[in-house]
C-alpha positions in Angstrom: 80.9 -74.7 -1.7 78.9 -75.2 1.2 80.9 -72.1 3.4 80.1 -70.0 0.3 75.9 -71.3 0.4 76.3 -70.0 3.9 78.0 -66.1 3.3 75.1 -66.1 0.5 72.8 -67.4 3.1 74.0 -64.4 5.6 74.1 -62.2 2.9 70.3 -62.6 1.9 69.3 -62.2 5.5 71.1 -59.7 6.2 69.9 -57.4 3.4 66.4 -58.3 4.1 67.1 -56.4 7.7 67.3 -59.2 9.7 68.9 -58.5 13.0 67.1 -55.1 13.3 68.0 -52.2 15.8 66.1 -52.9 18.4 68.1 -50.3 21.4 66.2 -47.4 22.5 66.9 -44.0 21.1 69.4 -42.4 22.9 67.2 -39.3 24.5 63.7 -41.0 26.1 63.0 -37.8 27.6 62.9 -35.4 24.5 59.9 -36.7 21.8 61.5 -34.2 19.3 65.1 -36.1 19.6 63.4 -39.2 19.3 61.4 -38.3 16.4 64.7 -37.3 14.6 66.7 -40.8 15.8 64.1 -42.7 14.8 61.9 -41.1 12.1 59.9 -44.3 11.6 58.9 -44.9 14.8 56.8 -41.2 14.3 55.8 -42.3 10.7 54.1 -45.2 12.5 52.3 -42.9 15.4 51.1 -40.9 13.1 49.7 -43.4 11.2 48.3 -44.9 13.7 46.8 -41.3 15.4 44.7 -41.1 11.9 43.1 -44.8 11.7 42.8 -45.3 15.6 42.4 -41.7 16.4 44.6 -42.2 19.5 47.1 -39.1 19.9 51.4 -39.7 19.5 52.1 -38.6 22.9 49.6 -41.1 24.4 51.1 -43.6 22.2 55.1 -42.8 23.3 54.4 -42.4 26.8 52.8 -46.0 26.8 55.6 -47.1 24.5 58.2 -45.2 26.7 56.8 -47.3 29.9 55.6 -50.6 28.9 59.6 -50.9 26.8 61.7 -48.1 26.8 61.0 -48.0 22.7 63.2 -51.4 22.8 61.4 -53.7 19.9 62.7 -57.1 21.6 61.6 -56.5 25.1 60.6 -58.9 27.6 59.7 -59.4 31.2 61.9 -60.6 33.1 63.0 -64.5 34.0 61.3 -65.4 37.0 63.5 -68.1 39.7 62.9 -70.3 42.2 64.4 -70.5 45.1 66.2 -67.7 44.0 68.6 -69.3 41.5 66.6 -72.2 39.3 64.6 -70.0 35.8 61.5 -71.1 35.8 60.3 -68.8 32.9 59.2 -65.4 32.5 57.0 -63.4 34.2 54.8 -62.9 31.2 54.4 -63.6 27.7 54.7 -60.0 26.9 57.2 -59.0 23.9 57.9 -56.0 22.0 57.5 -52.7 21.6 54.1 -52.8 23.2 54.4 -55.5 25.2 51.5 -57.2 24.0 50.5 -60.9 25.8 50.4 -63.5 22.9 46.4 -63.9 23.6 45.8 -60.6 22.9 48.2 -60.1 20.3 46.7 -63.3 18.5 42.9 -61.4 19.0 44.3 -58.1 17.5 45.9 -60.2 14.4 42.4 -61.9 14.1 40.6 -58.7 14.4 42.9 -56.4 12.2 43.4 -59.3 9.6 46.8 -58.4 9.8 47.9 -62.8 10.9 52.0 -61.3 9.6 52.2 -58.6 12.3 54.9 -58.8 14.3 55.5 -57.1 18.1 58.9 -56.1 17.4 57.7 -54.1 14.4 57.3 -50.3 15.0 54.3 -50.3 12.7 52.7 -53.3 13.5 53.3 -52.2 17.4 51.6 -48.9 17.2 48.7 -50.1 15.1 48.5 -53.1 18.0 47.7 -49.8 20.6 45.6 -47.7 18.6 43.5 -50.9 18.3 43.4 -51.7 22.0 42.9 -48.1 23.1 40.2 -47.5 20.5 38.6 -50.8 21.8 39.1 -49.4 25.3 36.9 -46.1 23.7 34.5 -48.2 23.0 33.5 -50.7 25.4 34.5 -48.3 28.7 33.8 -45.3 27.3 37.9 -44.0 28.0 39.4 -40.8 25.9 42.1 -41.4 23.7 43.8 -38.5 24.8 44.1 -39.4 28.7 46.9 -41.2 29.4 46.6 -42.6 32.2 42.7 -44.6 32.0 44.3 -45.8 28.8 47.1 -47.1 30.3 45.4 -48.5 33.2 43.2 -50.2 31.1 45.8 -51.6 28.7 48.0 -52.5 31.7 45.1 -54.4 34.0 43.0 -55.5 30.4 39.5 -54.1 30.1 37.9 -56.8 32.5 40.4 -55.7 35.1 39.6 -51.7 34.7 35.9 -52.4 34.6 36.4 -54.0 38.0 38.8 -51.6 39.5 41.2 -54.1 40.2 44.1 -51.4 39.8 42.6 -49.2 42.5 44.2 -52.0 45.2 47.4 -51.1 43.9 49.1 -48.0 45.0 52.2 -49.0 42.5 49.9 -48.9 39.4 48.6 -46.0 40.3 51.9 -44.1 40.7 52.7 -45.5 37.3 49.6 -44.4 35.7 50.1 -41.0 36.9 53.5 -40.9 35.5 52.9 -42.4 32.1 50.3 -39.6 32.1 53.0 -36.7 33.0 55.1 -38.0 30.5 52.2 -37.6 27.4 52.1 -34.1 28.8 55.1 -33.5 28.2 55.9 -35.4 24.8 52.9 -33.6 24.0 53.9 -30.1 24.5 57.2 -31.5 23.4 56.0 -32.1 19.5 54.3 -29.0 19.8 57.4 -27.0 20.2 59.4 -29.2 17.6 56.6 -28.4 14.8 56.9 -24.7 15.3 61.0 -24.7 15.0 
């Protein structure tokens, strides 16, 4: 009896989806193949583009960077003396990589206190909010790239103070999270028309 409570056990979590697919799609440089591996993760953008107002490719090009589109993400263990774990680098997780402070503000603020990081939907709604927020309080575009993604990288204290000017890295990144959006962009463009 109590090896057939567990199979019913594994059984009801496994047909509620637990153990999702959390790999990346299999082509991160075409938006249109990634759209048609994982048709959610567009459904979710596009949501998202009409409440927050922030673009797709913005939104996959800060996805594509910050995880790869991998909904169980995580920074990496951090060791001292070069062999002992002494944690991670962050508290970033999931497809956004949001910190657990400000994914606990954007749960508050959204009234949303179920959403989950390593949910596609709750992920993408988690960056329209932030980059809408970035809008509004330093006066960014949702449509460039890389101001957004300096400003959800370094938080909107840090881009107000230019703290990502001292770092030639972060800069290089920006730029290239910002040639990526470009070309998603011009990407979903071309897949609409075919």
């Amino acid at each position: 009896m109590n090896r057939l409570l567990k199979l019913a056990i594994v059984g009801l979590v496994a047909s509620c989806g637990g153990g999702g697919n959390y790999s990346a799609p299999r082509q991160l440089d075409n938006a249109c193949a990634i759209a048609a591996e994982r048709p959610a993760y567009l459904r979710a953008m596009r949501q998202t583009e009409r409440k927050w107002g922030v673009p797709v490719h913005v939104q996959m090009a800060t996805m594509y960077q910050e995880s790869k589109f991998i909904g169980d993400a995580r920074t990496p263990h951090q060791y001292a003396l070069g062999v002992i774990p002494i944690g991670r680098q962050s508290s970033a997780f999931g497809y956004s990589q949001a910190l657990d402070g400000t994914w606990e503000e954007y749960q508050r603020n959204s009234g949303n206190r179920r959403a989950q990081r390593d949910n596609i939907r709750d992920a993408t709604d988690f960056m329209g909010w932030y980059m809408h927020g970035s809008q509004q309080q330093l006066g960014l575009s949702k449509s460039d790239a890389a101001s957004q993604y300096l400003a959800y990288h370094e938080g909107r204290g840090g881009f107000r103070s230019g703290s990502y000017r001292q770092k030639s890295w972060l800069m290089r990144v920006a730029g290239q999270v910002n040639a990526r959006s470009e070309m998603y962009r011009q990407q979903l463009v071309a897949c609409r028309r075919a």
